[in-house]
LOMILO-793946 format. One record per residue (C-alpha): residue number from 1; x, y, z; residue in three letters. Coordinates in Angstrom, 3 decimals. Layout:
residues N
atom i=NUM x=X y=Y z=Z aa=ala
...
//
This chain:
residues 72
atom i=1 x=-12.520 y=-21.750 z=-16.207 aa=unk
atom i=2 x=-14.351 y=-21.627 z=-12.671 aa=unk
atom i=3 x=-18.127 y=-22.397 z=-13.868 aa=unk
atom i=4 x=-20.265 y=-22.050 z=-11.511 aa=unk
atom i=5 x=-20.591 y=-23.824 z=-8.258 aa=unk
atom i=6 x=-16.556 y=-24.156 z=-8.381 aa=unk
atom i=7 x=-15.309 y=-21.596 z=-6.408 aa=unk
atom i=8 x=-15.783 y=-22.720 z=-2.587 aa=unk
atom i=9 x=-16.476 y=-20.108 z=-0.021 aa=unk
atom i=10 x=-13.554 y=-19.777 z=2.491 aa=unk
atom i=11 x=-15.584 y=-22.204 z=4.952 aa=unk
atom i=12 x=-15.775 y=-24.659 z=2.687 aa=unk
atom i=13 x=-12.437 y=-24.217 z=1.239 aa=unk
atom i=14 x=-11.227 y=-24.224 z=4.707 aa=unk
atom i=15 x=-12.859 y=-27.506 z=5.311 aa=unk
atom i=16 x=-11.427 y=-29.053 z=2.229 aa=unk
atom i=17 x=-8.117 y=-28.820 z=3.034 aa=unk
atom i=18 x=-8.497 y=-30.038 z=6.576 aa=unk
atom i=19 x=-9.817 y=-33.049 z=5.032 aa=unk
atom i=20 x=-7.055 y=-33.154 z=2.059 aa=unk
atom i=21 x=-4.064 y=-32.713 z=4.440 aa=unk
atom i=22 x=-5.837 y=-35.265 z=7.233 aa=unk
atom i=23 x=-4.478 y=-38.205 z=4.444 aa=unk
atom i=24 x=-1.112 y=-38.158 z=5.900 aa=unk
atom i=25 x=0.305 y=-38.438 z=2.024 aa=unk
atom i=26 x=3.081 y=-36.627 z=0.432 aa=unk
atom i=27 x=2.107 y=-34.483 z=-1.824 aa=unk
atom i=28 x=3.358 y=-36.418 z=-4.636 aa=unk
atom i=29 x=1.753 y=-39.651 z=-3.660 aa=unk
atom i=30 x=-1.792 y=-37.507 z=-3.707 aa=unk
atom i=31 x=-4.748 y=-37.923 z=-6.103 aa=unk
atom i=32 x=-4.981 y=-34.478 z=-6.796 aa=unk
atom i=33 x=-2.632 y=-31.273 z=-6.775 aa=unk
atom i=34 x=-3.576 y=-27.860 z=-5.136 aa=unk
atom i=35 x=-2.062 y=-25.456 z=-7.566 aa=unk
atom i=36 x=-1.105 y=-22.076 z=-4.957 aa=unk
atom i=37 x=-3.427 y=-18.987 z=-6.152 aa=unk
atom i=38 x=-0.167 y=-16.880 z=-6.353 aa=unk
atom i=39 x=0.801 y=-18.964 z=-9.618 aa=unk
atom i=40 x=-2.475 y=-17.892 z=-11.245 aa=unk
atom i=41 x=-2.288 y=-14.849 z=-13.433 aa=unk
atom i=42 x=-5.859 y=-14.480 z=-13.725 aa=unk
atom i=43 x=-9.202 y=-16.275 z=-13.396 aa=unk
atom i=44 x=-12.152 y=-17.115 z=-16.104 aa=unk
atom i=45 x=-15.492 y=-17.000 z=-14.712 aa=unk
atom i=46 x=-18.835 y=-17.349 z=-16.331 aa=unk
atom i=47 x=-18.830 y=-13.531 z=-16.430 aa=unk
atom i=48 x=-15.125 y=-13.341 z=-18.388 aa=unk
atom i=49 x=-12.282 y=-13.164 z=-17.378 aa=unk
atom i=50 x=-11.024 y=-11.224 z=-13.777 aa=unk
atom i=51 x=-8.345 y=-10.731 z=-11.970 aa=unk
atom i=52 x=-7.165 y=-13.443 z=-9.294 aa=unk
atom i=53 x=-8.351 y=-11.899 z=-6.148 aa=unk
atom i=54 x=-11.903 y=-11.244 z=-7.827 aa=unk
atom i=55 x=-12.515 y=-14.502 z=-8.847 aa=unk
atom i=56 x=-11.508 y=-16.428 z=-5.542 aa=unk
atom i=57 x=-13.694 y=-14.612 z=-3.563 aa=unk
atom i=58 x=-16.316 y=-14.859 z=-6.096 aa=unk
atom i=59 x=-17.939 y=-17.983 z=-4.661 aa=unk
atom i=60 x=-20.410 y=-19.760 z=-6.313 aa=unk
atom i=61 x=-20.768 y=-22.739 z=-4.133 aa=unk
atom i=62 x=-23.224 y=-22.479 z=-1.397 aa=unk
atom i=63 x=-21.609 y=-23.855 z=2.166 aa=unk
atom i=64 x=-24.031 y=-26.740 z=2.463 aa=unk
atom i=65 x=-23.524 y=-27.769 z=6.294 aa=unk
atom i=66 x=-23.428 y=-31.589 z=5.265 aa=unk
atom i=67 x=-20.461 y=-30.513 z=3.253 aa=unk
atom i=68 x=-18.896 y=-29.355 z=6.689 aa=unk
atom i=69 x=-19.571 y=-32.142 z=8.650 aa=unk
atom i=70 x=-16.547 y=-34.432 z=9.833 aa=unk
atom i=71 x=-16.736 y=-38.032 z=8.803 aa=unk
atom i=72 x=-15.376 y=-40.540 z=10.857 aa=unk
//
């Protein structure tokens, strides 16, 4: 289920992975696993359920710039 303030904006997405593929670790050896949206059959928002493509660009995360901001 993607409650709310779970679904990044693209920025934010965006910055996420810079950050998660900046590690230099195998995939395998990661903390956490990005699932690819095209596995998804559909998506369970606090509204119900929708399909994929409505309820990844449903975001419900605001961009904060801190959020965006590259740390040494």
């Amino acid at each position: 289920m993607t409650g709310v303030g779970r679904v990044l904006p693209e920025r934010l997405w965006n910055a996420v992975l810079t950050r998660f593929d900046a590690t230099g670790a195998e995939p395998w050896d990661r903390r956490a696993e990005l699932v690819p949206a095209s596995l998804l059959t559909s998506v369970v928002g606090t509204d119900g359920p929708m399909t994929v493509e409505e309820g990844l660009a449903a975001a419900t995360c605001p961009a904060a710039p801190e959020l965006l901001r590259l740390t040494g």
